[in-house]
C-alpha positions in Angstrom: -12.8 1.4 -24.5 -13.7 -2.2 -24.0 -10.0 -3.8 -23.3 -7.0 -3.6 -21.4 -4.6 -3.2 -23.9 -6.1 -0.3 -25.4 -5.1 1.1 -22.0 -1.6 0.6 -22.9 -2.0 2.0 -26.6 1.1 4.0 -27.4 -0.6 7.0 -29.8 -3.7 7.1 -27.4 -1.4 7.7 -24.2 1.1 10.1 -26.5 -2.6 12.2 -27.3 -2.7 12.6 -23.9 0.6 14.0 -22.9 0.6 16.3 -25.6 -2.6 18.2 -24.1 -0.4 18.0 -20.6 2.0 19.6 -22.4 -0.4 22.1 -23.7 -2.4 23.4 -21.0 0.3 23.3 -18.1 1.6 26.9 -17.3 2.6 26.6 -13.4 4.7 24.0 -11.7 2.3 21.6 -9.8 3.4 18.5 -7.4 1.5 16.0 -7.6 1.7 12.3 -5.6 0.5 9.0 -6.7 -0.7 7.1 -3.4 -0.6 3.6 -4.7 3.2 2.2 -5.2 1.5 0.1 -8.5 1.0 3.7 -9.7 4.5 4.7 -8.8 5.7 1.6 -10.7 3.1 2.3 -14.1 4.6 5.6 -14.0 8.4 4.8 -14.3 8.8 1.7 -15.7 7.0 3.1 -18.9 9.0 6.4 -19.1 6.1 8.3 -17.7 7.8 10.7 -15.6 10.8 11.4 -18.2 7.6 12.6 -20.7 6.0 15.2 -18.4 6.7 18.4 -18.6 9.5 20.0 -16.0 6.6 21.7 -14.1 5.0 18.6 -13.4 6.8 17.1 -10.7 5.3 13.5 -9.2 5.8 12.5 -6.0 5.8 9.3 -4.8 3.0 8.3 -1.9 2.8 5.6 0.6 0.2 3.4 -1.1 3.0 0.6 -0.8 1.2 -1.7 1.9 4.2 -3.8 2.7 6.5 -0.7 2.7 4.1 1.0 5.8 4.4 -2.3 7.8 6.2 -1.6 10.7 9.3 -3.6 11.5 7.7 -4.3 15.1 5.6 -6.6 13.1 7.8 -8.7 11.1 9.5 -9.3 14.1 6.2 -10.5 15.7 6.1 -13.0 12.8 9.4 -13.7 13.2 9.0 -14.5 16.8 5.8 -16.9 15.9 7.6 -18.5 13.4 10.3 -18.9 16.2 7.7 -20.1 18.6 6.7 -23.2 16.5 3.8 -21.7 14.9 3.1 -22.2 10.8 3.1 -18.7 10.0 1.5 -18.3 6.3 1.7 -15.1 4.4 1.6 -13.7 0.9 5.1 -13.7 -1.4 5.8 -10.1 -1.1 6.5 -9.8 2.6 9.1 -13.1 2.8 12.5 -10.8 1.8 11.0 -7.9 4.0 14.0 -7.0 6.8 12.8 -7.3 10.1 15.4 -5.7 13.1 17.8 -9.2 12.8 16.4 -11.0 10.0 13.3 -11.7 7.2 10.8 -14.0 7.4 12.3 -16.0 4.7 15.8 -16.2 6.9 13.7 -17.0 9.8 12.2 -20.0 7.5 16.3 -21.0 6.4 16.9 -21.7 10.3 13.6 -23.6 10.6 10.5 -21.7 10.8 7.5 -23.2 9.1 6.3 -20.5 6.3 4.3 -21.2 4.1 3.9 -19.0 0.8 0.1 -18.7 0.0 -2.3 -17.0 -2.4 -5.3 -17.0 -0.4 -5.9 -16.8 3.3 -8.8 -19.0 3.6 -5.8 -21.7 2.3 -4.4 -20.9 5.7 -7.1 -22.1 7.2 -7.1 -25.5 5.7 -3.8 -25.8 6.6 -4.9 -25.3 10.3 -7.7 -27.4 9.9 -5.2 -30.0 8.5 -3.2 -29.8 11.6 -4.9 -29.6 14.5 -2.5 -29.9 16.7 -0.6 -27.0 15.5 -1.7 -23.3 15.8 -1.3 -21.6 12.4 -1.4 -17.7 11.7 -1.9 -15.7 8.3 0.4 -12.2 8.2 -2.6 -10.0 7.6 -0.8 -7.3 5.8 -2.8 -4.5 3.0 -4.7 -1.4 2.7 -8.6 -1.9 2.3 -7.9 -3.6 -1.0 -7.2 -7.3 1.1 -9.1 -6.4 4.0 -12.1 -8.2 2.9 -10.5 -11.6 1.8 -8.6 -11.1 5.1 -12.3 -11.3 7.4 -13.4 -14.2 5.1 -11.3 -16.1 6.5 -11.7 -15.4 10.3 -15.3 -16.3 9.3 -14.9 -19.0 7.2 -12.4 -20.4 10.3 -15.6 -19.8 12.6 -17.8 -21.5 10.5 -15.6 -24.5 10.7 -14.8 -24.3 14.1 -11.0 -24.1 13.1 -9.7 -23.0 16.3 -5.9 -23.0 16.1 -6.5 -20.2 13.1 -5.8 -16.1 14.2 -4.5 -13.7 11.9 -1.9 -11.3 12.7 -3.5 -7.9 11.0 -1.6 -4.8 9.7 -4.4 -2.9 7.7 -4.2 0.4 7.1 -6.4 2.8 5.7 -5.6 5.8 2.7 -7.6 8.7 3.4 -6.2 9.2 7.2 -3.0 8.6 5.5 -3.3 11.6 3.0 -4.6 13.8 5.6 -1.4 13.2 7.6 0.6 13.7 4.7 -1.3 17.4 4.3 -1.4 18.4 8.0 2.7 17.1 7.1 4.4 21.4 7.2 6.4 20.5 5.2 4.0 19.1 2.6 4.1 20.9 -1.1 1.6 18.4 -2.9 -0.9 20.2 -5.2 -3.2 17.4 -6.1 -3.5 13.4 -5.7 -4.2 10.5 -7.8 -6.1 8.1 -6.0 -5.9 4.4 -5.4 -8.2 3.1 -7.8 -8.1 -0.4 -6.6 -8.8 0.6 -3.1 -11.7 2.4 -4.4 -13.1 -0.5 -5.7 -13.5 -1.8 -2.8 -14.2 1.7 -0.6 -16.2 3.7 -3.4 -15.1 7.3 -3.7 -17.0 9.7 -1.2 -14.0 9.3 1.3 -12.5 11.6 -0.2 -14.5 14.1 -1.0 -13.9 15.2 2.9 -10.4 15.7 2.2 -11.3 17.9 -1.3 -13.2 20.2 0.5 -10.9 20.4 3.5 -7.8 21.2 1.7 -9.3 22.7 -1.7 -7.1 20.1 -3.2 -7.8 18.1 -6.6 -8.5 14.4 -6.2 -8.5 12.0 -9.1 -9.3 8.2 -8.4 -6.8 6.3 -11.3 -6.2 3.2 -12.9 -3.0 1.5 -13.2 -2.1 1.4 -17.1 -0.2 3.9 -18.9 -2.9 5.7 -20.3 -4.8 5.6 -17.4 -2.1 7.8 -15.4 -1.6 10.2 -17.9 -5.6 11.0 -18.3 -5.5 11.4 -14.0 -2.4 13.5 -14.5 -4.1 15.5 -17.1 -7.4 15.3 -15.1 -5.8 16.8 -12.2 -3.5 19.8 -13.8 -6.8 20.9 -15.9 -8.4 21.3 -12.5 -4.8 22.9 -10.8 -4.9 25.7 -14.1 -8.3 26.5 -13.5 -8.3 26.9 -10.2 -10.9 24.2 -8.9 -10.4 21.1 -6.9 -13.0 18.4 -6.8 -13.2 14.5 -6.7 -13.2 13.0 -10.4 -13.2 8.8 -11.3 -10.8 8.6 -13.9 -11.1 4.6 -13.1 -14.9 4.7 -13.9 -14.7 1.3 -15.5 -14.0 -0.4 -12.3 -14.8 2.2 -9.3 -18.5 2.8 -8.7 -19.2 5.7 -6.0 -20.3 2.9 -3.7 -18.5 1.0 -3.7 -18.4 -3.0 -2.9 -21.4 -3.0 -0.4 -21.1 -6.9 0.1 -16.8 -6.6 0.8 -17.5 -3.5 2.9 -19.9 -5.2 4.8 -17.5 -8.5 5.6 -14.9 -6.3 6.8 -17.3 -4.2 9.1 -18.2 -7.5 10.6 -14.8 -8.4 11.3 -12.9 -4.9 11.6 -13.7 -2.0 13.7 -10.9 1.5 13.0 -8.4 1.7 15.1 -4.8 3.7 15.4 -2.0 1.9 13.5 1.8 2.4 13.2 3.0 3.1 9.7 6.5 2.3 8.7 9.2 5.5 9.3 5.9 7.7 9.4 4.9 6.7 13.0 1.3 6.1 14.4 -1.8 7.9 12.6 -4.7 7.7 14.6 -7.8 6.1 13.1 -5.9 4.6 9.7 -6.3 0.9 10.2 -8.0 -1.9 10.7 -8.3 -3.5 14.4 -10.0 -6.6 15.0 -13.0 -6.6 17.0 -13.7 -7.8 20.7 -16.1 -10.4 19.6 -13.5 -12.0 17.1 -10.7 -11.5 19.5 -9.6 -15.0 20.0 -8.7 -14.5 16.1 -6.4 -12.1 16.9 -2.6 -13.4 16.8 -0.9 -10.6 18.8 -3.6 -11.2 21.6 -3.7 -15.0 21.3 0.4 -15.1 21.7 0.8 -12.3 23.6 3.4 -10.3 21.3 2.1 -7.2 21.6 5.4 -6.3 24.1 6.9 -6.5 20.8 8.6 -2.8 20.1 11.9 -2.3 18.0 13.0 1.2 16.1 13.3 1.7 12.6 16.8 1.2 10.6 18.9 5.1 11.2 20.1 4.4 7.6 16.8 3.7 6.1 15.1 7.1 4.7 11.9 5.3 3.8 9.2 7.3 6.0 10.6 10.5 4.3 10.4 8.6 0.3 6.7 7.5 1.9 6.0 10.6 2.7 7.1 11.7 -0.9 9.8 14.1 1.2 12.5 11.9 -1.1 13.6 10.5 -3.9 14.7 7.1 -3.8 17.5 8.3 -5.4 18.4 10.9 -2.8 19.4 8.5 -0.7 22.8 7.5 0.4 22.1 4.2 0.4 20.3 3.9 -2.9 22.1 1.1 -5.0 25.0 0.9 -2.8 24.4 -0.4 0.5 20.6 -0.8 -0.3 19.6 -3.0 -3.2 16.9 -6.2 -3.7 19.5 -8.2 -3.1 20.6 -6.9 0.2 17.1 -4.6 1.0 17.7 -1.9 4.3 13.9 -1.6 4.0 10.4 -2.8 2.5 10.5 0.1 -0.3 13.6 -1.3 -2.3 12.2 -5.2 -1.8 8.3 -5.0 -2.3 7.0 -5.5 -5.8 5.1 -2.4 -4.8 7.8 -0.3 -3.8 9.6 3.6 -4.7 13.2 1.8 -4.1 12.8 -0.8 -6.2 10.7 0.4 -9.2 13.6 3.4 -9.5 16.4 0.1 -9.3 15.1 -1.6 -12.1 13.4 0.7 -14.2 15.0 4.1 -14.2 18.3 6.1 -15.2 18.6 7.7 -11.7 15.2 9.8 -12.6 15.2 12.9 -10.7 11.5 14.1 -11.7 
């Protein structure tokens, strides 16, 4: 195949299911990490067309779902402290403990909503006499964009330029999920946009580890069903290894030159994931010799610590314990408009791809 839409070809993906249908004999759990996944799969019916022993369950591969709320409301407190915070769309609406980055805008703040970081850094290089800061937020996917522009400030000599980082990392993730005792997932589909950047052998750790099936997937209808069938064909013949459904745009290497920019920048570090806790080793951490690039050093925010919302179940819908719609607050007290957490506002999110696109699914 040659184009996208033939990626989204009705009889092609229908061919696929049917052999789903055919070969599955045992009931088999398997989670989707990336939330663009989890929205493929249920805003085009996917998960009503499975079979009943195929059960998906939904992963945290939702980057601005696993930001901790301790870090909005560092953002919120820089925006607070006079300082033009810049960040991506998708995190604006995100509740911190009090309020969202776009409230905190409404009583004054200076956000800015960009699609680039290194744009942040001509705005700091436009105003020099202001500091500015770019909410660092994604999984290895934005990472290297991310360190382009703490080099691209230090090639400039743009000093009023830091970034306040939140990257985490998928493989450490999944292993927590697994070591999780109360974990029933039989197989993953893998982040195939992550793996563009990160190349596949990651994972093949974590396939010999757990003798569990690993199947790096595209994003488009039929590319989830062929990792779906992918990884029940393996489950009903009793393997597990690490297959590239997403061949087309995953290479087993990876992006050597993005890798590189964000080992320049990056070293691994422990990072807090939202409603799942710290995971040691799963994120980003800027390096000492980039330090002074480094918002939550440069402001001293760090102190910042606030607990998650009681009401809001999403560490057990990331950890694919849930359902969005086994929550109590699904829809009622919890919608887009009026979000309790990142899952039912980001584009990304379980929460909101079951609001918009599902009749209170239950698969």
């Amino acid at each position: 195949m040659k184009y996208l839409s033939e990626y989204r070809n009705l009889e092609a993906t229908k061919k696929v299911l049917d052999e789903i249908h055919k070969i599955t004999t045992c009931e088999w759990n398997i989670m989707e990490i990336c939330g663009g996944q989890t929205h493929g799969l249920v805003k085009n019916g996917i998960l009503e067309l499975l079979p009943e022993k195929v059960r998906m369950i939904h992963g945290p591969g939702c980057p601005v779902c696993v930001t901790p709320l301790n870090l909005i409301d560092k953002a919120i407190e820089l925006l607070e402290q006079g300082v033009i915070v810049c960040s991506f769309g998708d995190m604006i609406r995100v509740p911190g403990s009090k309020k969202s980055l776009l409230e905190a805008k409404a009583l004054g703040g200076d956000l800015r909503i960009l699609y680039s970081p290194i744009e942040a850094v001509s705005i700091a290089k436009q105003n020099p006499d202001k500091e500015v800061v770019f909410f660092a937020v994604g999984f290895e996917t934005t990472a290297p964009a991310n360190a382009l522009s703490v080099l691209h400030a230090e090639k400039e000599g743009v000093s009023n330029y830091s970034i306040l980082a939140s990257h985490v990392l998928v493989p450490p993730a999944m292993e927590a999920i697994l070591d999780d005792k109360f974990c029933t997932i039989n197989a993953f589909l893998g982040a195939g946009h992550v793996c563009a950047i990160m190349g596949t052998q990651e994972y093949v750790p974590l396939v010999n580890k757990y003798k569990i099936p690993i199947v790096i997937t595209g994003f488009e209808p039929l590319d989830l069903v062929q990792g779906i069938y992918l990884a029940i064909k393996q489950l009903e013949e009793g393997k597990y290894k690490l297959e590239n459904q997403y061949s087309r745009i995953v290479k087993t290497e990876g992006n050597i030159a993005a890798i590189n920019v964000i080992q320049k920048i990056f070293e691994i570090g422990t990072r807090e994931w939202r409603g799942i806790g710290e995971i040691p080793n799963s994120g980003y951490v800027i390096k000492e010799a980039y330090r002074k690039y480094d918002a939550e050093a440069k402001f001293n925010i760090s102190y910042i610590n606030v607990p998650e919302n009681a009401n809001c179940i999403a560490g057990e819908i990331l950890r694919g314990l849930k359902k969005p719609n086994q929550c109590e607050q699904f829809g009622k007290t919890c919608k887009p408009s009026n979000p309790l957490g990142a899952p039912m506002v980001s584009s990304e999110g379980a929460c909101a791809a079951y609001y918009h696109f599902s009749n209170n699914l239950i698969k």
